[in-house]
N, CA, C and O atoms as a GROMACS GRO file, in nm:
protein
  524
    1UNK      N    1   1.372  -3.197   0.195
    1UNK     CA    2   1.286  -3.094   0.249
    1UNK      C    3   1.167  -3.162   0.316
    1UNK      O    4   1.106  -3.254   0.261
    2UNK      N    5   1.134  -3.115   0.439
    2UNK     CA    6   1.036  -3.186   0.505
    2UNK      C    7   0.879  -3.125   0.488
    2UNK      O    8   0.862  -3.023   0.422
    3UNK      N    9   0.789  -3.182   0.541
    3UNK     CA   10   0.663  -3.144   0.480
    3UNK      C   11   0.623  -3.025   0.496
    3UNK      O   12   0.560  -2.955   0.417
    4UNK      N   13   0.674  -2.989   0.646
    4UNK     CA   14   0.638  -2.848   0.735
    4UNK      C   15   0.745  -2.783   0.641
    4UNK      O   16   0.686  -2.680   0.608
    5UNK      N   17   0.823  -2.782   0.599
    5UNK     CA   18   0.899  -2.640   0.488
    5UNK      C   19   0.847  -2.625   0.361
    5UNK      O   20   0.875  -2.538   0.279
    6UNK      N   21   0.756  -2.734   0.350
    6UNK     CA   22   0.698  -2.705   0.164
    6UNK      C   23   0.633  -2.635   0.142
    6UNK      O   24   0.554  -2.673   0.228
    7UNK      N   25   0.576  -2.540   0.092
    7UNK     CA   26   0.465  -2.390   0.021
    7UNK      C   27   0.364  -2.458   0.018
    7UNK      O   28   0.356  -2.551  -0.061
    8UNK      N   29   0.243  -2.420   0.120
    8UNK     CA   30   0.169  -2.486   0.063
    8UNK      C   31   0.051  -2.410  -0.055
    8UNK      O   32   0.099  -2.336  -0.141
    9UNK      N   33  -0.098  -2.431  -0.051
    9UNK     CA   34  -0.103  -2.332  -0.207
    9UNK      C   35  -0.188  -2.201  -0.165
    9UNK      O   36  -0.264  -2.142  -0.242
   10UNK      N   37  -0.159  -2.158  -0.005
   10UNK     CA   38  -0.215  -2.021   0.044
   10UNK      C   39  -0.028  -1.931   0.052
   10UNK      O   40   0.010  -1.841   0.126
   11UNK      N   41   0.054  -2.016  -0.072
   11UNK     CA   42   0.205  -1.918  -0.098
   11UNK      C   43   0.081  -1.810  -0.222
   11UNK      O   44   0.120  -1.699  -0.258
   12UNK      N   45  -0.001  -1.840  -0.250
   12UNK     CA   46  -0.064  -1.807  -0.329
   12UNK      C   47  -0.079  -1.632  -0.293
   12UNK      O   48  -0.024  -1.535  -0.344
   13UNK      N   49  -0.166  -1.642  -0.196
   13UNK     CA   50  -0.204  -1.543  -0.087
   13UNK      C   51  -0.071  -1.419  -0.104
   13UNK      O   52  -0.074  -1.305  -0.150
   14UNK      N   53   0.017  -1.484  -0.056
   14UNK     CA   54   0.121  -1.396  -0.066
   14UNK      C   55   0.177  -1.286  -0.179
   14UNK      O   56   0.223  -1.172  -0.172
   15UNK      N   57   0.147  -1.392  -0.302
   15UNK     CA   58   0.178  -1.336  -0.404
   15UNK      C   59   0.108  -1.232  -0.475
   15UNK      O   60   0.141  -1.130  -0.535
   16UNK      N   61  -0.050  -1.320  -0.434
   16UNK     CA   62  -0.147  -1.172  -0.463
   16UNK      C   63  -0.104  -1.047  -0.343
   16UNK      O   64  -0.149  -0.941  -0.388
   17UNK      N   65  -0.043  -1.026  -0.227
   17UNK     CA   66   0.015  -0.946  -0.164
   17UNK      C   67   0.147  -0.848  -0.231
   17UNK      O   68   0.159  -0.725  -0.235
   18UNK      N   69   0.190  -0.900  -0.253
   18UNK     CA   70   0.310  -0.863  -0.314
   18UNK      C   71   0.256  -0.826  -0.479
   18UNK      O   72   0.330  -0.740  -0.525
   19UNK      N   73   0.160  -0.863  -0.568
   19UNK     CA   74   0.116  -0.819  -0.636
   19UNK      C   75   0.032  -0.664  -0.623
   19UNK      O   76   0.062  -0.554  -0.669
   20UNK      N   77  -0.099  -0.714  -0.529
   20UNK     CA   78  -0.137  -0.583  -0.455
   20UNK      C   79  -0.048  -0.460  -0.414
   20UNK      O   80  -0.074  -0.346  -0.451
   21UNK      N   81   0.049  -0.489  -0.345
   21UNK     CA   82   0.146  -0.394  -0.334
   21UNK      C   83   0.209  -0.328  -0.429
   21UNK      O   84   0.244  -0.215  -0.396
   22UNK      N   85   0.235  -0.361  -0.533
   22UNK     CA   86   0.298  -0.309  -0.634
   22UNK      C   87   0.186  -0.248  -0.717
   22UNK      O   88   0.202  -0.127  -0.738
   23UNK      N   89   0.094  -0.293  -0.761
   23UNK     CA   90  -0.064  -0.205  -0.772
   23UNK      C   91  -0.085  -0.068  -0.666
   23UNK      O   92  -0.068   0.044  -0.714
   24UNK      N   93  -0.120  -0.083  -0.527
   24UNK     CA   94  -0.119   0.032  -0.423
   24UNK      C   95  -0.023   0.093  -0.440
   24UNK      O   96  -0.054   0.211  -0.457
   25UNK      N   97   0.149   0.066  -0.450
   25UNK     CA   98   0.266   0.187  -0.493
   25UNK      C   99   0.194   0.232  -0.634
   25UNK      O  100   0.111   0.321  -0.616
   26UNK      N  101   0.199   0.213  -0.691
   26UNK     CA  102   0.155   0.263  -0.861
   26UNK      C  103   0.031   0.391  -0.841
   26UNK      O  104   0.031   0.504  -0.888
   27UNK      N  105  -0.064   0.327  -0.758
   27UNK     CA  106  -0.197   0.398  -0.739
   27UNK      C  107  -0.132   0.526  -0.670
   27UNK      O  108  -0.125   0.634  -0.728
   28UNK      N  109  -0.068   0.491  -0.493
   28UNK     CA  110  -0.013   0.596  -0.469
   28UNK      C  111   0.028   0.662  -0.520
   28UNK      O  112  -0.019   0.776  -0.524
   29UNK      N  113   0.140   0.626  -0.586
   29UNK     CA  114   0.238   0.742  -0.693
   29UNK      C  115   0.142   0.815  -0.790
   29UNK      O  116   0.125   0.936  -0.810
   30UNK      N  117   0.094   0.725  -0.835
   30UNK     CA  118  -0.023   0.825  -0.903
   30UNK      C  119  -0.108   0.964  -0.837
   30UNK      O  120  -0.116   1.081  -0.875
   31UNK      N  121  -0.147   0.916  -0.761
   31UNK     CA  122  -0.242   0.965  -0.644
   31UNK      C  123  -0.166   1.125  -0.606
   31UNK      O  124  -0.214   1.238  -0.614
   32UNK      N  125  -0.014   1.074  -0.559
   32UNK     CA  126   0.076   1.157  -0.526
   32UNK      C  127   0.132   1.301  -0.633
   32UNK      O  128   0.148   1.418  -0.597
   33UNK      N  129   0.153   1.236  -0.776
   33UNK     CA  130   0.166   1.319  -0.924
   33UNK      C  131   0.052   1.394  -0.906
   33UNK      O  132   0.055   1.516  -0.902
   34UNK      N  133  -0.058   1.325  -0.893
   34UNK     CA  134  -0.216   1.476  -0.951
   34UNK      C  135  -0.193   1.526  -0.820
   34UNK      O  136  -0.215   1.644  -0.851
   35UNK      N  137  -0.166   1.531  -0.701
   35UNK     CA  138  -0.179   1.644  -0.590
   35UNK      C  139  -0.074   1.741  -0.636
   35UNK      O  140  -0.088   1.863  -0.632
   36UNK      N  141   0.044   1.673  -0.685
   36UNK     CA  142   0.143   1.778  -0.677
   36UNK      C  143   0.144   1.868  -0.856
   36UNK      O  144   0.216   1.963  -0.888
   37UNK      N  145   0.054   1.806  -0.934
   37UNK     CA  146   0.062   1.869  -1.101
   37UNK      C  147  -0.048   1.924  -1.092
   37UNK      O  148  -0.051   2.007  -1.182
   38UNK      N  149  -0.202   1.927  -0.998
   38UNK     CA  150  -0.297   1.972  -0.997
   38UNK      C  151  -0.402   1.973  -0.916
   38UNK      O  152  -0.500   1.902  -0.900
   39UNK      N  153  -0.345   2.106  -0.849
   39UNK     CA  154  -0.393   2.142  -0.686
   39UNK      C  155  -0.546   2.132  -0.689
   39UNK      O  156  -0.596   2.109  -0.579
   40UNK      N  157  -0.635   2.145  -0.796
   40UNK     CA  158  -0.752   2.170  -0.760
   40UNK      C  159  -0.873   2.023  -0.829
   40UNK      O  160  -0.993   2.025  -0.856
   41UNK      N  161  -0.785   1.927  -0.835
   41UNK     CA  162  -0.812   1.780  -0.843
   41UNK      C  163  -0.893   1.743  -0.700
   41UNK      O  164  -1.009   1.704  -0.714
   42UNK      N  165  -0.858   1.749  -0.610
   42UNK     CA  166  -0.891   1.695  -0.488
   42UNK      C  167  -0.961   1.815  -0.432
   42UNK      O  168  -0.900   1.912  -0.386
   43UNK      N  169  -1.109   1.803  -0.438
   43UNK     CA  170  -1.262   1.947  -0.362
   43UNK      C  171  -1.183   1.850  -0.181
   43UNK      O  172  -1.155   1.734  -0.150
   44UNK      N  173  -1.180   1.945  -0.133
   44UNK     CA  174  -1.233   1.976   0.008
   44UNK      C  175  -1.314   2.112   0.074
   44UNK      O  176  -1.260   2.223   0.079
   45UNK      N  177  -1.415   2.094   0.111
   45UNK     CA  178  -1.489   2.196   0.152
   45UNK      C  179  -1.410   2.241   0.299
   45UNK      O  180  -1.322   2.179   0.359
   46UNK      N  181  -1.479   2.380   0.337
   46UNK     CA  182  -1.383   2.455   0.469
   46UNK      C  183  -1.451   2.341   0.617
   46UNK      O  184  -1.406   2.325   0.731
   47UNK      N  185  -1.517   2.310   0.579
   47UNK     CA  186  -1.591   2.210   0.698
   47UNK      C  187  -1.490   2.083   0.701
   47UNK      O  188  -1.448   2.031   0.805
   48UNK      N  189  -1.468   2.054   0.608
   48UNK     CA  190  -1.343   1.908   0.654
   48UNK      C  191  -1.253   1.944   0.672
   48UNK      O  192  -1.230   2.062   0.648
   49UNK      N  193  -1.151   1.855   0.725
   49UNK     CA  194  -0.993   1.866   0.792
   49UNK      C  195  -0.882   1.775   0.690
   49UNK      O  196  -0.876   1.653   0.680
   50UNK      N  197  -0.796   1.884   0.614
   50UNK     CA  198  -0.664   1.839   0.530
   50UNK      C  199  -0.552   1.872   0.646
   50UNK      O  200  -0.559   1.982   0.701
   51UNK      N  201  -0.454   1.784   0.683
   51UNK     CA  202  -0.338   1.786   0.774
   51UNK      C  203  -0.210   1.901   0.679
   51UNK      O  204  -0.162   2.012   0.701
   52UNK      N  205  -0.199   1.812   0.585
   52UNK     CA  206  -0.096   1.884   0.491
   52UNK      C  207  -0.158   1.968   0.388
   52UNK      O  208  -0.276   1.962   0.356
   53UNK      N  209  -0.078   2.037   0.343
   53UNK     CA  210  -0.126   2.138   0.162
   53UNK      C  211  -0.111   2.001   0.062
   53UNK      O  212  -0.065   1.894   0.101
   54UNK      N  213  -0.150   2.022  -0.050
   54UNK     CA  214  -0.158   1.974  -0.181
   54UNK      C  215  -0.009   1.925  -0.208
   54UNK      O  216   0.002   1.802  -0.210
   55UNK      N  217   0.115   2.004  -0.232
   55UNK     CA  218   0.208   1.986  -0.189
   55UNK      C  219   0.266   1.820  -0.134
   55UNK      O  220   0.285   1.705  -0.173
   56UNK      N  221   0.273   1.894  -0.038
   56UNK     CA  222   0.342   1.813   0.097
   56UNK      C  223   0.272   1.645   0.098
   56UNK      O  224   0.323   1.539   0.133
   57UNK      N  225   0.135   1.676   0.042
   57UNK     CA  226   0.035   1.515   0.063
   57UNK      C  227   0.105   1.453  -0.050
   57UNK      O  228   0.173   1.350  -0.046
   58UNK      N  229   0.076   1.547  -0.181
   58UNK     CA  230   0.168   1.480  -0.309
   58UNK      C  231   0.285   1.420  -0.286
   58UNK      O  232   0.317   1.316  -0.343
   59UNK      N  233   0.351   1.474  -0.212
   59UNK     CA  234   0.524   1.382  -0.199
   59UNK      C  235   0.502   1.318  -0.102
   59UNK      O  236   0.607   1.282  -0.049
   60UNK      N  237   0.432   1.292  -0.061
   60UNK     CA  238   0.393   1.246   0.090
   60UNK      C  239   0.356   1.080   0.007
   60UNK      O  240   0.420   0.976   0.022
   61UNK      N  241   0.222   1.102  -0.087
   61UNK     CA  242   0.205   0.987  -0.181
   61UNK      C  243   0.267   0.943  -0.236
   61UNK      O  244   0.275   0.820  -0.246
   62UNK      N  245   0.367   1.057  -0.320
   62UNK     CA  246   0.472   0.972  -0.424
   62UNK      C  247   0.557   0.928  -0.397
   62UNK      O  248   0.604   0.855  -0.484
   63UNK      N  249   0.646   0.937  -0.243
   63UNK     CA  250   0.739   0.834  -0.184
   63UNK      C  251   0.670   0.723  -0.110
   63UNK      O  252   0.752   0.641  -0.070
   64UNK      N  253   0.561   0.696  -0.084
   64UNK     CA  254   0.513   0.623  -0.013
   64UNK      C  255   0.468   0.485  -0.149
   64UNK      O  256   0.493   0.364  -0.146
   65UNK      N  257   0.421   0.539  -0.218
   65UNK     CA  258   0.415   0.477  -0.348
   65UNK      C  259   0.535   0.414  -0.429
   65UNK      O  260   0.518   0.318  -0.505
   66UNK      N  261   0.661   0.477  -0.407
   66UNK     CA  262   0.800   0.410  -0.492
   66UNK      C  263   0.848   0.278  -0.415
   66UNK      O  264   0.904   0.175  -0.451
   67UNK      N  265   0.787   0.341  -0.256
   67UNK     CA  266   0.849   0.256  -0.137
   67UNK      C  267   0.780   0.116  -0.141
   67UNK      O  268   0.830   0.007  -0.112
   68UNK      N  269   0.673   0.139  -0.176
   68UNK     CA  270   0.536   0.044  -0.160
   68UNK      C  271   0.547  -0.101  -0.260
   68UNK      O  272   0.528  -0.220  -0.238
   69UNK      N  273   0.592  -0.010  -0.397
   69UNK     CA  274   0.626  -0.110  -0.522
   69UNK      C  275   0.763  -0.158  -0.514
   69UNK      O  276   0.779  -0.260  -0.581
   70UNK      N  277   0.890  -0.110  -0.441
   70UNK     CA  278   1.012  -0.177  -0.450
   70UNK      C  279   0.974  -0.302  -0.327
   70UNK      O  280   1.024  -0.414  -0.346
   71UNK      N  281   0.917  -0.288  -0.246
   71UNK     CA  282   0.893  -0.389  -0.126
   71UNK      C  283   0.830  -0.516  -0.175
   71UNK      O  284   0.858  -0.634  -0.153
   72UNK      N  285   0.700  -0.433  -0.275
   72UNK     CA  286   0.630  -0.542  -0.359
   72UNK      C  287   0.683  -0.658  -0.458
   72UNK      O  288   0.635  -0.770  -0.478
   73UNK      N  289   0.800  -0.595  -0.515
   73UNK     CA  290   0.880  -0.674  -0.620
   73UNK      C  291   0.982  -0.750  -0.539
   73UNK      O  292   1.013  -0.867  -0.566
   74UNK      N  293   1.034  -0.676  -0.435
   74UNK     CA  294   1.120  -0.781  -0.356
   74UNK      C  295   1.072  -0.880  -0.227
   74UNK      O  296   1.138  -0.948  -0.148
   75UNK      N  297   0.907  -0.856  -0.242
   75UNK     CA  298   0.848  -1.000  -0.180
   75UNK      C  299   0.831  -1.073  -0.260
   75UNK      O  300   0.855  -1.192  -0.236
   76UNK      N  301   0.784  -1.034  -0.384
   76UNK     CA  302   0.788  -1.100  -0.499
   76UNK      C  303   0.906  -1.223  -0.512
   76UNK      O  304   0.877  -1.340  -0.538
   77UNK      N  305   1.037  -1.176  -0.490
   77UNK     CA  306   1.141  -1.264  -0.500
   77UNK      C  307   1.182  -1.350  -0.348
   77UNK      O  308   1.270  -1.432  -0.318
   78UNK      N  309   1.085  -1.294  -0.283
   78UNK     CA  310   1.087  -1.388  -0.147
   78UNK      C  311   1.180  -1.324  -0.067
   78UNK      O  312   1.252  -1.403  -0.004
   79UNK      N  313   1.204  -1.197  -0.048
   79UNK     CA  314   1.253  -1.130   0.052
   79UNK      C  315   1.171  -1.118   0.193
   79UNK      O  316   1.065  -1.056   0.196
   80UNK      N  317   1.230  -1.181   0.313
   80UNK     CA  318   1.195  -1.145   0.424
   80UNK      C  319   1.172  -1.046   0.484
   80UNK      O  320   1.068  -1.033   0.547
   81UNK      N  321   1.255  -0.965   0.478
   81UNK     CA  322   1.263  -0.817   0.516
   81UNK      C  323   1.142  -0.769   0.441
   81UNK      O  324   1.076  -0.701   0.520
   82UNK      N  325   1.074  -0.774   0.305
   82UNK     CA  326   1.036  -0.712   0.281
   82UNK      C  327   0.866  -0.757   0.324
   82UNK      O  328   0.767  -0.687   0.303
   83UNK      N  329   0.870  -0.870   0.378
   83UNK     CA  330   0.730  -0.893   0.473
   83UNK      C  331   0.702  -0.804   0.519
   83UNK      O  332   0.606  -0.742   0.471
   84UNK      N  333   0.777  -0.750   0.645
   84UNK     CA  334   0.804  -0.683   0.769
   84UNK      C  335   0.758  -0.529   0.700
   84UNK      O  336   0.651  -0.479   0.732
   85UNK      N  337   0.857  -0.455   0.596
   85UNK     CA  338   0.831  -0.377   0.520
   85UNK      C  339   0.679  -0.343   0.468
   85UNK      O  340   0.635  -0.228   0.475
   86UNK      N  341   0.611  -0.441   0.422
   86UNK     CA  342   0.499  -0.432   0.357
   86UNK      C  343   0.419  -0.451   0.406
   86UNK      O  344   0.316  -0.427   0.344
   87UNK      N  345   0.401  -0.512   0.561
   87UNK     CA  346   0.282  -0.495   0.642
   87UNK      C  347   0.276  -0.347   0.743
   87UNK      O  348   0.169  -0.305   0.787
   88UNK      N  349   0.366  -0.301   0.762
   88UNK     CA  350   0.388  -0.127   0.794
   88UNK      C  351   0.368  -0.034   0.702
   88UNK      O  352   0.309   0.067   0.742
   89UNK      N  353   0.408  -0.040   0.562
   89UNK     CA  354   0.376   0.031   0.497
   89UNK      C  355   0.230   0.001   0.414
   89UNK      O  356   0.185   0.081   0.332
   90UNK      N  357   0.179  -0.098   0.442
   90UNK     CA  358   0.040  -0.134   0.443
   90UNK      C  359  -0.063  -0.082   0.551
   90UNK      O  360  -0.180  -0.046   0.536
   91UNK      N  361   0.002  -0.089   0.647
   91UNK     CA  362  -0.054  -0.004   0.768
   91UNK      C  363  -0.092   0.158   0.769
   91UNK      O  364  -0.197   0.214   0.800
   92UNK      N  365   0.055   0.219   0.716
   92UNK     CA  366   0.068   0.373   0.689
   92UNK      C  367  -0.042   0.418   0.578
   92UNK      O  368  -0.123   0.508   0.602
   93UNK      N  369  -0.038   0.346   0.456
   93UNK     CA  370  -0.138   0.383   0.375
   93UNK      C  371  -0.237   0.348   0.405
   93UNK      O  372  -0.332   0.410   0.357
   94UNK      N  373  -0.266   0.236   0.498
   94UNK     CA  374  -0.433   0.264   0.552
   94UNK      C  375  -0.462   0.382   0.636
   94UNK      O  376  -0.514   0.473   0.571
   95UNK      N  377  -0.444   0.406   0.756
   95UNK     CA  378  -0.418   0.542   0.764
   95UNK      C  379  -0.391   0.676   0.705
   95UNK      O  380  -0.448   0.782   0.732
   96UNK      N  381  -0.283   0.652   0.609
   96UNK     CA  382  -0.270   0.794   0.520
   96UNK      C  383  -0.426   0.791   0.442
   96UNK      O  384  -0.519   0.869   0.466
   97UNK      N  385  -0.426   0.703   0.364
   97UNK     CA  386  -0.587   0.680   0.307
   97UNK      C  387  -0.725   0.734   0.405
   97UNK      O  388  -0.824   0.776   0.346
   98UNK      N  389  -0.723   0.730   0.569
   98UNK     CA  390  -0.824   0.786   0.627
   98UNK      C  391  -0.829   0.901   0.666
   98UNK      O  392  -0.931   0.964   0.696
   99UNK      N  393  -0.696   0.946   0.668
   99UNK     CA  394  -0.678   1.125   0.663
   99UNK      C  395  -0.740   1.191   0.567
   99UNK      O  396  -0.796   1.300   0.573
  100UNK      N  397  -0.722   1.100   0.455
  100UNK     CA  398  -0.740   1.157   0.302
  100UNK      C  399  -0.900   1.146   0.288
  100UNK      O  400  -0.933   1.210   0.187
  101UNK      N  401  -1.019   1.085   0.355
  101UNK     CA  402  -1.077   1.040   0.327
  101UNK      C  403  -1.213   1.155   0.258
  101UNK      O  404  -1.301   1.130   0.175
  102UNK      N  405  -1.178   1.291   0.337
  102UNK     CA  406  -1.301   1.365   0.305
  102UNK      C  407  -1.212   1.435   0.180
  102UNK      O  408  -1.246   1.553   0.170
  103UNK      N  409  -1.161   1.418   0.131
  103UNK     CA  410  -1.106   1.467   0.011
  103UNK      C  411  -1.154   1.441  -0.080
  103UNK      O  412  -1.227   1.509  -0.152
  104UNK      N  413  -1.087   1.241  -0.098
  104UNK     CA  414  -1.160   1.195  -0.207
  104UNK      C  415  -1.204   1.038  -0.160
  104UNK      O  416  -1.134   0.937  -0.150
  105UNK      N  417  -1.361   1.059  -0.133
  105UNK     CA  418  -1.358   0.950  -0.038
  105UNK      C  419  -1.352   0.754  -0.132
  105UNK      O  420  -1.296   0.648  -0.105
  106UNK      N  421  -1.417   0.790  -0.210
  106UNK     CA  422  -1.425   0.658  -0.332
  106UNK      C  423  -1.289   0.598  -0.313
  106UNK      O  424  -1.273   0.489  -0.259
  107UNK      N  425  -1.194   0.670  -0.357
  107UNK     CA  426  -1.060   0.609  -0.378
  107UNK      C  427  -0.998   0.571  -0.261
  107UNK      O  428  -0.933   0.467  -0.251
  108UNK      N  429  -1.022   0.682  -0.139
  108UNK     CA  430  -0.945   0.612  -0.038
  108UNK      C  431  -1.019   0.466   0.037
  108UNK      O  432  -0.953   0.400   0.117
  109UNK      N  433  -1.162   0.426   0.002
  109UNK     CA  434  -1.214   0.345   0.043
  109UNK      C  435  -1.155   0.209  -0.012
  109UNK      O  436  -1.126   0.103   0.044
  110UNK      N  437  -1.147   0.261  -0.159
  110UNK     CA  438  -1.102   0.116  -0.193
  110UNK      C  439  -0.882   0.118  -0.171
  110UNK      O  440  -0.801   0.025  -0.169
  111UNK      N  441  -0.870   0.209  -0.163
  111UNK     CA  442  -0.696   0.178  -0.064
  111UNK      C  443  -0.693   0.096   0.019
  111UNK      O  444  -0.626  -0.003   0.044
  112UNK      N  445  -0.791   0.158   0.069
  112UNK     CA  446  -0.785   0.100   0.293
  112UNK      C  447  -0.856  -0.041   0.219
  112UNK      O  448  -0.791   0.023   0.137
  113UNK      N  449  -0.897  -0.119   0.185
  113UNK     CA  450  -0.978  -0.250   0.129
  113UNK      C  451  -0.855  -0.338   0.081
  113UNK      O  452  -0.833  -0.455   0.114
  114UNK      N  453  -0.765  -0.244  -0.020
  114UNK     CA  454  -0.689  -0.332  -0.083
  114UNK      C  455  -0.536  -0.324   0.048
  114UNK      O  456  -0.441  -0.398   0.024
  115UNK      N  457  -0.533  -0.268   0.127
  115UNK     CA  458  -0.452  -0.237   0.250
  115UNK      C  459  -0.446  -0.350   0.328
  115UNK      O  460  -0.357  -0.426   0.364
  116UNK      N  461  -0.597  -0.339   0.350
  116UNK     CA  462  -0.608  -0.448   0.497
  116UNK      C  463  -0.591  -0.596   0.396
  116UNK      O  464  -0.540  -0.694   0.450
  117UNK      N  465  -0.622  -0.603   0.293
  117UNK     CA  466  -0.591  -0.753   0.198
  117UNK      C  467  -0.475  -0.787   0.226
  117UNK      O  468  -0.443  -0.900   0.262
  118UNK      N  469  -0.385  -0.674   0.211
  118UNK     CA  470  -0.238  -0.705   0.190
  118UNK      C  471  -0.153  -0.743   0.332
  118UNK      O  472  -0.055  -0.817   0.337
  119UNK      N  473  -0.215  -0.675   0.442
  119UNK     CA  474  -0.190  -0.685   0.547
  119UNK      C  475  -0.221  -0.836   0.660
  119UNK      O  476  -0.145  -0.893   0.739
  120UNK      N  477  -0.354  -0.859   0.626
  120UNK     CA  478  -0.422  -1.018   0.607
  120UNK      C  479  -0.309  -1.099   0.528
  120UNK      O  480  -0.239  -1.169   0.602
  121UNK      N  481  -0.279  -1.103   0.399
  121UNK     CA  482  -0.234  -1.228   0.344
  121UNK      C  483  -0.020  -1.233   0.387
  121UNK      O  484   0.059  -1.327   0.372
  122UNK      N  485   0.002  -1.102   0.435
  122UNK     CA  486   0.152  -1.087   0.502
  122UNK      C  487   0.172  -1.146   0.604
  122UNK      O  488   0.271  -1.214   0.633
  123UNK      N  489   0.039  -1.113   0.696
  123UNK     CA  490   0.086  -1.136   0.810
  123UNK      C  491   0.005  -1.323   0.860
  123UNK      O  492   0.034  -1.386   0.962
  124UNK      N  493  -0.090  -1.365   0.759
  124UNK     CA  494  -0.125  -1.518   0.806
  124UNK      C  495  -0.048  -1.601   0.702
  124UNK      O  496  -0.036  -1.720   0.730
  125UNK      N  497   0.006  -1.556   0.580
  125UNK     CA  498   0.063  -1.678   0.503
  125UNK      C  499   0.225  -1.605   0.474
  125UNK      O  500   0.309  -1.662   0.405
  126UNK      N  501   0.241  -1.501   0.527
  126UNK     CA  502   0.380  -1.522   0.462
  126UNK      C  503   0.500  -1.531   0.479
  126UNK      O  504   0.598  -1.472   0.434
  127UNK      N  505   0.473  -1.661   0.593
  127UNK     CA  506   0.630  -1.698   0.597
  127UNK      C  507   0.657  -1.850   0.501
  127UNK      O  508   0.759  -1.918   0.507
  128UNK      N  509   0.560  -1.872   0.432
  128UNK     CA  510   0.598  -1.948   0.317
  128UNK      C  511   0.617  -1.903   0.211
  128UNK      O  512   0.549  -1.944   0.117
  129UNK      N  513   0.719  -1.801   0.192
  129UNK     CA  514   0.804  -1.786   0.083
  129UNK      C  515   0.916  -1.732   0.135
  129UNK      O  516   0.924  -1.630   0.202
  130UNK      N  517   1.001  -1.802   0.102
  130UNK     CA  518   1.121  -1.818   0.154
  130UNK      C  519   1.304  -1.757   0.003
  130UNK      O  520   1.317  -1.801  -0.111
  131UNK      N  521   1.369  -1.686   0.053
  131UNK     CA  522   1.466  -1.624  -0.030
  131UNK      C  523   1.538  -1.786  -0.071
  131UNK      O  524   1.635  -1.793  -0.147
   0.00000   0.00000   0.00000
């Protein structure tokens, strides 16, 4: 193996990515359960703008969240595909997170924070981990 194929120790980076990710699915899914078990969790006043009902955001979170943590575990094992995977769906929940934001703004601040981390350490270190 030559020097340019060896890990070097920003494989590190990655892993906290793929860790993060599987944390953000969890949060999502979470996030996703209280919209859909308890509509009146999340105050929005008539002055801010919700896209979807309570509903629709809930499943909206809780698949985005199952999706988020299977990608996470299979970068974990050095899946390629699931780079590609986890910097889009890192993307979506930053976004879904700014829709959300006059809802509940605390939480979606720190999403979009742990988002763009994940998105940073995918897309500058991780093609050193290899299947």
């Amino acid at each position: 193996m030559s020097a340019r194929n060896q890990p070097t120790g920003w494989v590190g980076w990655v892993y906290f990515a793929s860790l993060m990710m599987m944390l953000v699915g969890g949060f999502q899914a979470i996030s996703g359960l209280v919209a859909l078990f308890k509509d009146d969790f999340y105050l929005v006043t008539e002055k801010s703008l919700l896209v979807f009902d309570y509903s629709t955001w809930g499943w909206v979170h809780l698949i985005m969240g199952i999706v988020i943590f299977a990608a996470g575990v299979a970068l974990m094992n050095g899946a390629a595909w699931a780079r590609m995977v986890g910097i889009l769906l890192a993307g979506l929940s930053l976004f879904a997170n700014m829709a959300f934001l006059s809802a509940f703004p605390l939480w979606s601040i720190l999403m979009i924070v742990v988002d763009v981390l994940v998105i940073y350490a995918l897309t500058v270190h991780g093609d050193e981990v290899r299947e």
